[in-house]
C-alpha positions in Angstrom: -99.1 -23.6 -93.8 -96.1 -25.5 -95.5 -96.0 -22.3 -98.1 -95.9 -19.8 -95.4 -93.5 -21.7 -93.5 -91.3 -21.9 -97.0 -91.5 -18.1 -97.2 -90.9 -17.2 -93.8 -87.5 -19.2 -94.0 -86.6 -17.9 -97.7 -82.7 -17.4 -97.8 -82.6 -14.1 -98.9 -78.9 -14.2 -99.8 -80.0 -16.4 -103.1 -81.6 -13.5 -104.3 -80.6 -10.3 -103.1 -77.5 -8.7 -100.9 -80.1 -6.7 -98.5 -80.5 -7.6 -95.2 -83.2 -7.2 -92.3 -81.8 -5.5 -89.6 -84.4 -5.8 -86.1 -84.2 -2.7 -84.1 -84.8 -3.7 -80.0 -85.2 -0.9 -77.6 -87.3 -1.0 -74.3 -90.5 1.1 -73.6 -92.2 3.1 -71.1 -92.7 0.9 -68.5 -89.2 -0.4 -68.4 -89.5 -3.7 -69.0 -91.6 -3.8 -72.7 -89.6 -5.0 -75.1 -90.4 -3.0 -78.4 -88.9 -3.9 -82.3 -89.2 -3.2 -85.4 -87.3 -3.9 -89.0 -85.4 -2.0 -91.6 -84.0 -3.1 -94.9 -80.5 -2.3 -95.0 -78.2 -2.3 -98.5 -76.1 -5.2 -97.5 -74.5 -7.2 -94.3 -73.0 -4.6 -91.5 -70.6 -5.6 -89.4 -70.4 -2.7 -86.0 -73.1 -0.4 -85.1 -70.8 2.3 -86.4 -72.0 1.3 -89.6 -75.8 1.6 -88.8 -78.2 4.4 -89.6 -80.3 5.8 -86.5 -83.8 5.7 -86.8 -87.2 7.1 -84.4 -90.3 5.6 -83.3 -93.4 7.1 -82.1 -92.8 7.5 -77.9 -96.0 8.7 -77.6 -97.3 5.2 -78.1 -94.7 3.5 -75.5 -95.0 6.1 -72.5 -91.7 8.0 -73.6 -92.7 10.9 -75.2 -96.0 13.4 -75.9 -98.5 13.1 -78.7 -97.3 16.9 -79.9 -93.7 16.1 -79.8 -93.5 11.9 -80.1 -90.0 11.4 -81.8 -87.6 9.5 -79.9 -83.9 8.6 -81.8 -82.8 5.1 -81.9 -78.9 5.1 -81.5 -78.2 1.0 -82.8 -75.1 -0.2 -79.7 -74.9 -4.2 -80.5 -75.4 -6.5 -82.9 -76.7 -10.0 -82.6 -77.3 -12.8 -85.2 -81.0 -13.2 -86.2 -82.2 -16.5 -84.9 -85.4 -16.4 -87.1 -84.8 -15.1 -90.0 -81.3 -15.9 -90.1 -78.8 -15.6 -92.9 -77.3 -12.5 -92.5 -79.7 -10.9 -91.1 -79.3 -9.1 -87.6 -80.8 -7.7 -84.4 -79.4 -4.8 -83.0 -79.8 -3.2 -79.4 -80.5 0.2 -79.2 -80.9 2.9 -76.6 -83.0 6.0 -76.8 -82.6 9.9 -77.3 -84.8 13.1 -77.8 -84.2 14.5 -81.2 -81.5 17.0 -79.6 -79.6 13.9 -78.4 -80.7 14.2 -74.9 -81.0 10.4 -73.3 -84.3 10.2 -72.7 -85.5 9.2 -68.9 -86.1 5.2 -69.4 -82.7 4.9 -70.9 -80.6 3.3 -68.7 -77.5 1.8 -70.4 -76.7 5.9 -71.0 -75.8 5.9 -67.5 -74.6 2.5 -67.2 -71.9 3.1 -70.0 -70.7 6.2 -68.6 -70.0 3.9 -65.6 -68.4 1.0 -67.7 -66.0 3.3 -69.5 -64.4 5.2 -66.5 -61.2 4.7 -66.4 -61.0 3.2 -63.1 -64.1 0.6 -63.5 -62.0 0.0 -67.1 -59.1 -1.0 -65.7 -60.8 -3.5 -63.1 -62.2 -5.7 -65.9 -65.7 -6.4 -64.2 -67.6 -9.5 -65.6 -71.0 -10.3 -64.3 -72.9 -13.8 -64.4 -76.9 -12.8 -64.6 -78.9 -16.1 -63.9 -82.6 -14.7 -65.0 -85.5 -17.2 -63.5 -89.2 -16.6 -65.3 -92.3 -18.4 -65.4 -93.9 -19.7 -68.5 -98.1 -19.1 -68.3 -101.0 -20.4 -70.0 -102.0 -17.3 -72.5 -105.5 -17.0 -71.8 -105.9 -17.4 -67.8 -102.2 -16.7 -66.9 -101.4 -19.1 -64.7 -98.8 -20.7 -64.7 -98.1 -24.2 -67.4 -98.4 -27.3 -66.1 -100.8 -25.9 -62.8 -104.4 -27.5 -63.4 -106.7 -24.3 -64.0 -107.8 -22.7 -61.1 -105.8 -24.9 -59.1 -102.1 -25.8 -57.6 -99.6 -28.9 -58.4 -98.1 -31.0 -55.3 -95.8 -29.1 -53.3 -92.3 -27.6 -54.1 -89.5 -30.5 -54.1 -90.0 -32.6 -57.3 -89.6 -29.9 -59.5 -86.2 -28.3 -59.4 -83.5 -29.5 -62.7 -86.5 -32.4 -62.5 -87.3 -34.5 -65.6 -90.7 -36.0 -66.5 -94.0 -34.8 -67.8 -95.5 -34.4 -64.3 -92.3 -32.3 -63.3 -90.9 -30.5 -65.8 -93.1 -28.1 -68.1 -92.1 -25.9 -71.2 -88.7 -27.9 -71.9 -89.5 -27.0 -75.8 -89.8 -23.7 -75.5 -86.3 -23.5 -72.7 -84.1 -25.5 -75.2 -85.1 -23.5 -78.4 -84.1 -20.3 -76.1 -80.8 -21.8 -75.5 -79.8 -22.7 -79.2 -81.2 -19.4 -80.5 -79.3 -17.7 -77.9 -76.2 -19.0 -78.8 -76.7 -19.1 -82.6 -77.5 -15.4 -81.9 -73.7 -15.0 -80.7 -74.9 -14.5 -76.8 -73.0 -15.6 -74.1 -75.6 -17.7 -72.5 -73.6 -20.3 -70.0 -76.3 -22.4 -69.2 -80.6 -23.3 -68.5 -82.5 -25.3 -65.9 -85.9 -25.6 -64.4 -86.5 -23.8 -60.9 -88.4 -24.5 -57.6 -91.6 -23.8 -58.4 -93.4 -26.0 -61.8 -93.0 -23.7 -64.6 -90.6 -21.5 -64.1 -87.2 -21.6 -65.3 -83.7 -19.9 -65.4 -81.0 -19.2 -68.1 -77.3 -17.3 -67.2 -75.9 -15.2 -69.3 -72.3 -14.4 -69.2 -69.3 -14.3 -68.2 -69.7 -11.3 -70.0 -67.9 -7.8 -69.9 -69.4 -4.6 -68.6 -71.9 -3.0 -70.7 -72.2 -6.2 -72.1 -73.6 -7.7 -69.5 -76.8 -5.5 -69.9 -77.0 -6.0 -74.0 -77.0 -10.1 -73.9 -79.8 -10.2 -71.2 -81.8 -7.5 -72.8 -81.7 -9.4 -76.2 -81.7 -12.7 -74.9 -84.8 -11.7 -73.3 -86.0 -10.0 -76.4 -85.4 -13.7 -78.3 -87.6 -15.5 -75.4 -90.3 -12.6 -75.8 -90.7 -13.9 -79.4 -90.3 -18.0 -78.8 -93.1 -17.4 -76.3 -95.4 -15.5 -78.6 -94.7 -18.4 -81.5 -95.6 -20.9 -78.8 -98.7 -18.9 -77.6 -97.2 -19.1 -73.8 -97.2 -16.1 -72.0 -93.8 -15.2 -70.7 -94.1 -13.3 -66.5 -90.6 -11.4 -65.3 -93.1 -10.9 -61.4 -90.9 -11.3 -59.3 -93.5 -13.4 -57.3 -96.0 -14.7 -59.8 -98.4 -16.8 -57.3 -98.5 -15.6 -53.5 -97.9 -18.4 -50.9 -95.7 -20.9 -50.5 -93.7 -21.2 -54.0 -90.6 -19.8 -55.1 -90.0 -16.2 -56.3 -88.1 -14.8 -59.2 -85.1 -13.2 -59.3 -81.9 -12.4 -61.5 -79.1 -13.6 -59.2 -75.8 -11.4 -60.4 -72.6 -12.7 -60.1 -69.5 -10.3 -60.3 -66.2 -9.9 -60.0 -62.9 -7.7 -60.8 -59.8 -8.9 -61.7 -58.2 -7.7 -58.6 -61.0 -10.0 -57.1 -60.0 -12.9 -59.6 -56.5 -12.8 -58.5 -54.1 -14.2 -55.6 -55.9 -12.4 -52.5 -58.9 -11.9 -53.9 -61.1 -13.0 -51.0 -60.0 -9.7 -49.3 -61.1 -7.4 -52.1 -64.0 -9.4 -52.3 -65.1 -8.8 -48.4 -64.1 -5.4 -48.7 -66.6 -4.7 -51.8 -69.1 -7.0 -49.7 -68.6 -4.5 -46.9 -69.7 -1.5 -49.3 -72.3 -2.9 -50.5 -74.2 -3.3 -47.1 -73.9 0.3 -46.6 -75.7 1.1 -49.5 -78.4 -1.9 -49.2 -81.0 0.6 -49.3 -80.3 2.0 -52.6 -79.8 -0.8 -53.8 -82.8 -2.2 -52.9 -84.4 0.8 -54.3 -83.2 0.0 -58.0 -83.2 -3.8 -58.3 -86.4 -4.4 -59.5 -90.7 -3.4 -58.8 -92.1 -6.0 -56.3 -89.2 -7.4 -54.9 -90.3 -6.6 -51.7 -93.1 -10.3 -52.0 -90.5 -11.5 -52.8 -87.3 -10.8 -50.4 -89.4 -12.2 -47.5 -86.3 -14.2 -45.8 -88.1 -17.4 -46.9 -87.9 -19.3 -50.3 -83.6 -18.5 -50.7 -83.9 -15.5 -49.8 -82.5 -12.7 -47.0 -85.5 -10.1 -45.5 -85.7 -7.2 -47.9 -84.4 -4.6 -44.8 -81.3 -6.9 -43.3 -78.2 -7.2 -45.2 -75.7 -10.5 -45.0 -73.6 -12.6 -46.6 -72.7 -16.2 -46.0 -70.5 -18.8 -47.8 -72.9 -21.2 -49.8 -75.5 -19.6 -47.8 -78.7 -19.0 -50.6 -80.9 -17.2 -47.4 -77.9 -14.3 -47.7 -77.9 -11.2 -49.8 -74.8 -11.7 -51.2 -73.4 -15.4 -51.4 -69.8 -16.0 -51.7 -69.4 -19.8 -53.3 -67.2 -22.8 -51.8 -64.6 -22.8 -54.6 -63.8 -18.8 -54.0 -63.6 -19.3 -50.2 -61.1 -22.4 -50.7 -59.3 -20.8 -53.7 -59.3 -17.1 -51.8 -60.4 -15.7 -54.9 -63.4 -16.0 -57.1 -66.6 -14.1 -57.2 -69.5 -13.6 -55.6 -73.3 -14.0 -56.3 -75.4 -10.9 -55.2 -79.2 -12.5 -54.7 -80.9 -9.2 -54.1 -82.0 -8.2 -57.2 -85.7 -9.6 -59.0 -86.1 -11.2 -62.3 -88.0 -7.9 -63.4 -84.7 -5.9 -62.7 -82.5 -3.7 -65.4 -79.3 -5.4 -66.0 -77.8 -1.7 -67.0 -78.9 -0.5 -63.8 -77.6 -3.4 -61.8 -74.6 -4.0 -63.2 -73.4 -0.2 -63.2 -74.7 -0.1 -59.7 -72.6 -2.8 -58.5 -69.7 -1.6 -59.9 -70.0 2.2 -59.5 -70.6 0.8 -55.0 -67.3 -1.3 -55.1 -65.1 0.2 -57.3 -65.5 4.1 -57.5 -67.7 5.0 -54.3 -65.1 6.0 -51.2 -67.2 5.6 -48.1 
């Protein structure tokens, strides 16, 4: 094992200027995370620089057996956290062979959002807090729960510490330093309500953005899972009764909402938002509706309110932006299983460019 382990972490750059780049793009079902790697000729810098590539959609729900190419158009690149060096992951999104978007791709849309000039000009950043629960491989259930069985009660277990409180800590903290050695903007980690699950944030990050870091820093947990032979759950209600959901909280603003009267704009967008709770609803994620119950933090999935520091509201505005007048706020609709493109395009496209 000490050999493999010597050749998995070889430092290519010794030897030879090529470099492994890891193409990540999402499958059929919207929330498989697919890869796979190309040698490239030496380091690269901007996707610009990048060649596209296909994969077989016939084998990820995206495409028929008789015509199966779908095109791989490389849009960020990240620093490999395991095979490091100067080696690189790079999102992609997905297109026919004509250059059509195909129907799962969603940051198509979403960019068209981000670069109008009006959503532009607003400068929206987004804070994505993504909760998931760690599960024991072969019965998946979740890691620390005695097999077939439950732990004590919800309480203990929240930011707790201690081996009969917090589970998976190994796996969380080698997330968060191969996020950030992967050039991420992931703000923070703790453990959640219910035993074995747990959170990370991403951001503040910019627009499009937004929907890259979460989709490759959940790429990056996909694979410290898999090493760790713990199954990784997005549900956004893993285990029925009374124990926390899942969900993937999104802070926002704009700058107008980050400036001197900000509290205004911000209870204006708040407004806009309720008027299109359905739709919204609609796109933020499969299940949510065990999990937007109005218990466990949460507001019923068919009433629409907000509330300072109130976590049973859809949208939560925080203490500091209603003392400052201007801040952010936290929308707590959406589920853990949700597409950052879609949610963060949504949000914007409903406060900033939709004229009720």
């Amino acid at each position: 094992m000490s050999l493999l382990s010597d050749l998995i972490n070889l430092n290519l750059s010794e030897t030879t200027d090529k470099v492994i780049a890891e193409y990540i793009w999402i499958g059929g079902s919207g929330m498989d995370v697919r890869s796979k790697a190309k040698t490239l000729p030496g380091p690269v810098s901007h996707p610009s620089e990048l060649p596209k590539w296909n994969y077989d959609g016939s084998s990820t729900g995206q495409a028929p057996g008789q015509d199966s190419e779908v095109i791989l158009y490389p849009q960020a690149i990240f620093r490999d956290p395991f095979r490091r060096g100067k080696n690189i992951l790079v999102m992609c999104d997905t297109y026919t062979p004509a250059g059509e978007p195909i129907p799962t791709n969603k940051r198509y849309a979403a960019a068209k959002v981000f670069s109008h000039p009006e959503v532009a000009s607003k400068e929206p950043w987004y804070g994505i807090e993504q909760e998931y629960t760690l599960l024991q491989k072969d019965v998946n259930w979740p890691i620390g729960w005695p097999v077939g069985g439950y732990p004590g009660p919800q309480g203990p277990y929240y930011c707790g510490v201690g081996a009969d409180k917090s589970f998976g800590r190994d796996v969380v903290d080698a997330h968060y330093k191969a996020c950030l050695y992967a050039g991420i903007n992931i703000s923070g980690i703790n453990g959640e309500v219910m035993p074995g699950q747990w959170e990370f944030q991403v951001g503040p990050s910019v627009g499009i953005s937004a929907g890259d870091e979460l989709w490759v820093a959940r790429y990056i947990l996909e694979r410290i899972t898999e090493i760790a032979g713990i199954a990784l759950s997005f549900d956004p209600k893993p285990i029925q009764g009374d124990w926390n959901g899942a969900g993937a909280h999104t802070n926002y603003s704009t700058n107008s909402m980050r400036g001197d009267g900000g509290f205004e704009v911000i209870k204006k967008a708040i407004e806009k938002l309720g008027l299109k709770h359905k739709e919204h609803i609609a796109a933020y994620g499969e299940g949510n509706e065990r999990r937007l119950t109005g218990r466990h933090e949460t507001a019923d999935i068919n009433t629409f309110l907000w509330g300072v520091a109130n976590r049973g509201a859809s949208i939560r505005v925080g203490r500091d932006t209603e003392k400052a007048g201007k801040g952010y706020f936290e929308d707590r609709r959406p589920a853990s299983n949700m597409d950052p493109y879609t949610v963060t395009s949504m949000i914007a496209e409903t406060t900033i460019l939709w004229k009720p």
